[in-house]
C-alpha positions as CSV (number, residue, x, y, z in Angstrom):
1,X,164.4,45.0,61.5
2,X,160.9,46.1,63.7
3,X,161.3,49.8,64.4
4,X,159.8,51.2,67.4
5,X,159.2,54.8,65.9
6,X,156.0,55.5,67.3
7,X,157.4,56.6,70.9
8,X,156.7,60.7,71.2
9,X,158.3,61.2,74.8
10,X,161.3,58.9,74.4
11,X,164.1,58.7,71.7
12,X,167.8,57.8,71.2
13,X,169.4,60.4,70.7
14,X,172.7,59.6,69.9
15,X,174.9,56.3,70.3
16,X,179.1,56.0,70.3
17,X,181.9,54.2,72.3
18,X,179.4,51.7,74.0
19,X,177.3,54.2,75.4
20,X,173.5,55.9,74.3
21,X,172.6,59.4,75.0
22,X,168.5,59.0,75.5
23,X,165.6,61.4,76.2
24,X,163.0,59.9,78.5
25,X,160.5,62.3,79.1
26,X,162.4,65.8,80.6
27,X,165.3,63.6,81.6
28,X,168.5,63.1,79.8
29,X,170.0,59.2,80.7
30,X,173.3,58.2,79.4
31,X,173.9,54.3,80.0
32,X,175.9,51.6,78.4
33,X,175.0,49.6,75.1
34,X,177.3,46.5,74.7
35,X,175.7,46.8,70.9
36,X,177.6,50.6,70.6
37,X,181.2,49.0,69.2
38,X,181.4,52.2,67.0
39,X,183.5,55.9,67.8
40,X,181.4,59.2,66.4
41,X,181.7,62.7,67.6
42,X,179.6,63.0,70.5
43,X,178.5,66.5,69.4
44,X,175.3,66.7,70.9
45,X,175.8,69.1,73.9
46,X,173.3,66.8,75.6
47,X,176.2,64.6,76.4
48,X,178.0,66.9,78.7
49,X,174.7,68.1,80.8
50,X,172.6,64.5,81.0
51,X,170.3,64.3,84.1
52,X,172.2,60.7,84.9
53,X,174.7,58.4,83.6
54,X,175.2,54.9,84.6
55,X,179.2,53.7,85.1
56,X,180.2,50.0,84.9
57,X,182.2,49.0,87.6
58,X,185.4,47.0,86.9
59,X,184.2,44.3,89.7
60,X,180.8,44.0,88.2
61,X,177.3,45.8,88.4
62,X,177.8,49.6,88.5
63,X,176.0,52.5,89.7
64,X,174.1,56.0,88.5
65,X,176.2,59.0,88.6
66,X,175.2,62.2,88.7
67,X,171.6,61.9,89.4
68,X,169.4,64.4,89.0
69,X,166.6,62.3,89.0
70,X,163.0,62.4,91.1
71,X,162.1,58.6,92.5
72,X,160.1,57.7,89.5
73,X,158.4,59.8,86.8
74,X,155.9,58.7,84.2
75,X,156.1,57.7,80.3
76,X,153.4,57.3,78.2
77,X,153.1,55.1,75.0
78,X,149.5,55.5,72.7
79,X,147.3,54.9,75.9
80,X,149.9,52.6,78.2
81,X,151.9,54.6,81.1
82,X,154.5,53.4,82.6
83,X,156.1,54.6,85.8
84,X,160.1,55.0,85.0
85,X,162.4,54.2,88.0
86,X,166.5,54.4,87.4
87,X,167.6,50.9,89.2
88,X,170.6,48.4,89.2
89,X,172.5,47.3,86.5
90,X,171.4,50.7,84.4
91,X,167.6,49.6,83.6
92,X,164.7,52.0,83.8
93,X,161.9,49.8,84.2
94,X,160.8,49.7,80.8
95,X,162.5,48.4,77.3
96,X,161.3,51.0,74.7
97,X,162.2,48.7,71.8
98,X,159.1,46.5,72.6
99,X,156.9,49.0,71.4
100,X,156.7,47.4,68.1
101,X,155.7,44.2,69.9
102,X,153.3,46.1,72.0
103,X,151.3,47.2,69.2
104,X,151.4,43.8,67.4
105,X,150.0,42.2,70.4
106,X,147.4,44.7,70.9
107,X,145.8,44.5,67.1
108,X,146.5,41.0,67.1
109,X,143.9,40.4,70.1
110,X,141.4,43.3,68.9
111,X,141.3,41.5,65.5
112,X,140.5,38.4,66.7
113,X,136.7,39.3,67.7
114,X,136.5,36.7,70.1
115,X,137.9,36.3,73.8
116,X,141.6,35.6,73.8
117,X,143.5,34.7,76.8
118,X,147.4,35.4,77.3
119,X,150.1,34.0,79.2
120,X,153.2,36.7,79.9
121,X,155.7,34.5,81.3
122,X,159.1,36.4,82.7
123,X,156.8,39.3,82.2
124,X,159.0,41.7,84.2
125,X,157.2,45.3,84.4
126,X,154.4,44.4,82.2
127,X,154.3,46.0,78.9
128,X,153.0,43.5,77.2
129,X,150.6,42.3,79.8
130,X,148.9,46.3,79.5
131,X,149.3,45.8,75.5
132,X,147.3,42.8,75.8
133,X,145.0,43.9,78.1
134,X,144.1,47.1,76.6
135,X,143.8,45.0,73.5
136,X,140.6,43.6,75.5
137,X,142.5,40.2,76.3
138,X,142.2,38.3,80.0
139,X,146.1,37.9,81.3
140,X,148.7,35.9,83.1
141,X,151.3,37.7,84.6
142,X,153.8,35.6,85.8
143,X,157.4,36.5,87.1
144,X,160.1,35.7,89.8
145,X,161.1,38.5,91.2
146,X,158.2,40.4,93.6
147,X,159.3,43.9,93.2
148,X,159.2,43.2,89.1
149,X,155.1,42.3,89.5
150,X,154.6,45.2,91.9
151,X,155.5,47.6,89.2
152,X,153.6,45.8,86.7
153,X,150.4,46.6,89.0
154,X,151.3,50.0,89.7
155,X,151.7,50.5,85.8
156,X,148.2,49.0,85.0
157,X,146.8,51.3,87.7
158,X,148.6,54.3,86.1
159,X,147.3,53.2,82.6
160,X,143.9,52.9,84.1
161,X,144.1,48.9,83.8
162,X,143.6,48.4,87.4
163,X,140.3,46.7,86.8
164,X,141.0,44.4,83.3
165,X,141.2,41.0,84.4
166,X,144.8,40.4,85.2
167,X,145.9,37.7,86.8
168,X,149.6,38.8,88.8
169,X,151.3,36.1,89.9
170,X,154.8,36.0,91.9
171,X,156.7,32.3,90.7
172,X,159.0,30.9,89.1
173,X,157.8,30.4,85.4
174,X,158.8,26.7,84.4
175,X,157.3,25.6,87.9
176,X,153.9,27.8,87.3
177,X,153.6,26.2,83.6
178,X,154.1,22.8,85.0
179,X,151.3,23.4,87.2
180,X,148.8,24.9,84.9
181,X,149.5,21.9,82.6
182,X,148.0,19.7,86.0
183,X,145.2,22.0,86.1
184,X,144.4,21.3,82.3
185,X,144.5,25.5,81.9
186,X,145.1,26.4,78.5
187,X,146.2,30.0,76.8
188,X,145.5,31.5,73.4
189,X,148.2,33.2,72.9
190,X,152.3,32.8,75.1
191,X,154.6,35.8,75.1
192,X,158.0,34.9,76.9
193,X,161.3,37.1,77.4
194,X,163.4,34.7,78.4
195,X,166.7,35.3,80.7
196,X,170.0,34.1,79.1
197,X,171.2,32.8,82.1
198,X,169.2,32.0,85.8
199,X,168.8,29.6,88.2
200,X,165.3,27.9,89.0
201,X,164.0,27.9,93.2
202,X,166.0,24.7,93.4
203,X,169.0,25.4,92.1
204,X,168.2,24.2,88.8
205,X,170.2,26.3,86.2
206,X,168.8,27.6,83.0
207,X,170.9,28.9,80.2
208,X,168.5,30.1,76.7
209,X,171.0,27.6,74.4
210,X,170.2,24.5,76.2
211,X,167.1,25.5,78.2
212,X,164.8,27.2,75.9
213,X,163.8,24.1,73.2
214,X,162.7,21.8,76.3
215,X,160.8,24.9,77.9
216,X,159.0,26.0,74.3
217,X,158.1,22.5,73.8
218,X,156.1,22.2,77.3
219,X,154.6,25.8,76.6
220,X,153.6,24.9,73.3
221,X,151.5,22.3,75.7
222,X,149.1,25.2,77.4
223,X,148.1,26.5,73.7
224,X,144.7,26.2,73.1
225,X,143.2,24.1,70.3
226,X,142.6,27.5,68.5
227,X,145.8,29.6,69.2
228,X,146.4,33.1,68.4
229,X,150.2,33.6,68.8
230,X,153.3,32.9,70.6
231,X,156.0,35.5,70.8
232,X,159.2,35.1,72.1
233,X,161.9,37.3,73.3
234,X,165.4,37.5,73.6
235,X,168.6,39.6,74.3
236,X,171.2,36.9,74.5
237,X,174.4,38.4,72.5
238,X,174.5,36.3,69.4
239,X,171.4,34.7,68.9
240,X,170.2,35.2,65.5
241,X,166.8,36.0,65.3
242,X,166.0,33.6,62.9
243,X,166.9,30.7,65.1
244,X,163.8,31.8,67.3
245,X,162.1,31.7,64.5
246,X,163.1,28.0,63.4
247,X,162.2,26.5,66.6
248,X,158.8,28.3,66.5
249,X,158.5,26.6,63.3
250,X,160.0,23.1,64.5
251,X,157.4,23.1,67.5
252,X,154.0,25.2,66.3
253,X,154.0,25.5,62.4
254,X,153.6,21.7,61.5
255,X,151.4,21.0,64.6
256,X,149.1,24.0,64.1
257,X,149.8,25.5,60.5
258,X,150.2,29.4,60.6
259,X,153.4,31.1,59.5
260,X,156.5,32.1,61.6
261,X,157.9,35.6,61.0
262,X,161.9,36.8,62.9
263,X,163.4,40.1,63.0
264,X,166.3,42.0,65.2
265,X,164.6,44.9,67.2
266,X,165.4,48.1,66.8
267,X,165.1,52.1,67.5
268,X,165.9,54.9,65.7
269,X,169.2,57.2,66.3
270,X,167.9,60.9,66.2
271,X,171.5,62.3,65.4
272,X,172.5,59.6,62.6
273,X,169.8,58.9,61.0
274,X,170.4,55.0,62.0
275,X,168.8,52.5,63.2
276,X,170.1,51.2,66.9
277,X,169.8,47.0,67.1
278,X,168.1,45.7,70.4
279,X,167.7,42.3,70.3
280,X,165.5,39.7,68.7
281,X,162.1,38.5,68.6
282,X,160.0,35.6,66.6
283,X,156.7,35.2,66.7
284,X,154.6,32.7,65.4
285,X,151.4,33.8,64.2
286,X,147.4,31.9,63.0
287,X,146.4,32.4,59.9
C-alpha cells in the first residue's frame, strides 16, 4: 500500500460503521466511506462536535448537515494549496490520498532534466496538474465538467502556478484524445482518473471494465517516442490494483520496456494506528 503520510493540516482521524471522522484544516468533516465495513467505539469526542457531516439519502445523493462551514477555505500540501469547498455527493474538492501520487509525479519530472510534457485527462481539481507543474513540466488539463477546471485554475493561482504553462481545457476526454492524435500532438507522460461509470456528449456510455482497455490503448498512442510515465487511477469497488497494473504492462512494457509497479492507496487512521484503503493506482514507469 502507498501511504499519504506527509499531509500536516489534514488526517483521518478515526473510521467505524461506514463513516470517517477527518480534520481538514480547523474543520472537523464526518462523511461516508463505503470501505468503513467495521464497528469500533467512536470514542473520539470529535465525533459528537464535527463542523459538518454528510447524510446519504435513501433516494440517492445526500446532503451536509450541520454546517458550520465558510464557502471555501484553503489546504496546503509541501508548496500546492488547494481551495476546499464541501459539495454534492460529500466530496471536498480534493482527494488527500493522492498525495503519494503527487509527490511521485513531481520527482519524477524534476529527475528527468529535460522538458517533459503531461497530459491530465479527467483531471478534476487539478492536483496532479500543480504536482506536475511545480515539478517544472508543461500541462494538459483536460476535464468535462466546467466548474471542475475552474477550481483547478483558482488552485494554481492560490499555489502561485497562475503563470506555468498550463493548458485548461473544458471536453470530453476520449473526444479531446482523438483529436490530438489528428493533430500528431504527443505527451511524455498520461495521468488518467478514470470514472467507473459516464456517458460521452453523445450518449455514448463508458463503464471502466469494458471501456478502459480500448481508451489506454489509444492513449498509449499520444506517448512520445521517449516516455516518462503513465499513471492511472481508479476507485471502482473491486478492482484489484494489480489488474491496472497488467494492462499497463499488456499495452506499454513490451512496446516501450520500463517496469510496471500497482498498489491500493491508502491513509493513515490517527486513532488505530491503521491504515485506511482508498483505491488503486498503477503506474508504469521508464527506466
Amino acid at each position: 500500500m502507498w501511504i499519504s503520510d506527509q499531509w500536516k493540516e489534514y488526517e483521518v482521524i478515526d473510521a467505524s460503521d461506514g463513516e470517517k471522522l477527518e480534520r481538514w484544516g480547523d474543520y472537523i468533516l464526518i462523511r461516508p466511506d463505503p470501505q468503513v465495513i467495521w464497528s469500533t467505539p467512536k470514542t473520539d469526542p470529535r465525533w459528537r462536535r464535527s463542523d459538518a457531516r454528510y447524510a446519504r439519502s435513501n433516494t440517492g445523493g445526500g446532503h451536509w448537515n450541520e454546517h458550520r462551514l465558510p464557502e471555501h477555505w484553503a489546504l496546503h500540501y509541501r508548496e500546492l494549496t488547494f481551495l476546499i469547498k464541501p459539495m454534492n455527493f460529500k466530496h471536498t474538492g480534493v482527494f488527500p490520498e493522492q498525495a503519494v501520487n503527487w509527490d511521485f509525479i513531481t520527482d519524477t519530472v524534476r529527475a528527468a532534466n529535460r522538458p517533459v510534457n503531461v497530459l491530465n485527462l479527467f483531471a478534476y481539481t487539478g492536483g496532479a496538474t500543480l504536482a506536475a507543474a511545480a515539478g517544472g513540466a508543461s500541462v494538459c488539463h483536460v476535464d468535462a465538467a466546467k466548474g471542475m477546471v475552474q477550481m483547478a485554475r483558482d488552485n494554481a493561482r492560490a499555489s502561485g502556478l497562475e503563470n506555468a504553462p498550463i493548458r485548461w481545457i473544458v471536453d470530453d476526454c476520449g473526444k479531446f484524445v482523438e483529436r490530438e492524435l489528428r493533430r500528431g500532438k504527443r505527451y511524455d507522460a498520461v495521468i488518467m482518473d478514470p470514472p467507473s461509470y459516464g456517458r460521452g456528449p453523445s450518449g455514448e456510455v463508458w463503464k471502466l471494465e469494458t471501456s478502459l482497455w480500448p481508451f489506454l490503448e489509444q492513449v498509449s498512442r499520444v506517448l512520445s517516442d521517449h516516455p516518462l510515465f503513465v499513471l492511472v487511477n481508479s476507485y471502482t469497488t473491486g478492482l484489484a490494483p494489480s489488474v491496472v497494473g497488467y494492462m499497463l504492462d499488456s499495452i506499454l512494457t513490451k512496446r516501450y520496456g520500463g517496469h510496471t509497479e500497482s498498489q491500493e492507496l491508502g491513509l493513515p487512521v490517527t486513532d488505530s494506528g491503521l491504515f485506511l484503503p482508498c483505491g488503486a493506482t498503477g503506474r508504469w514507469i521508464a527506466n
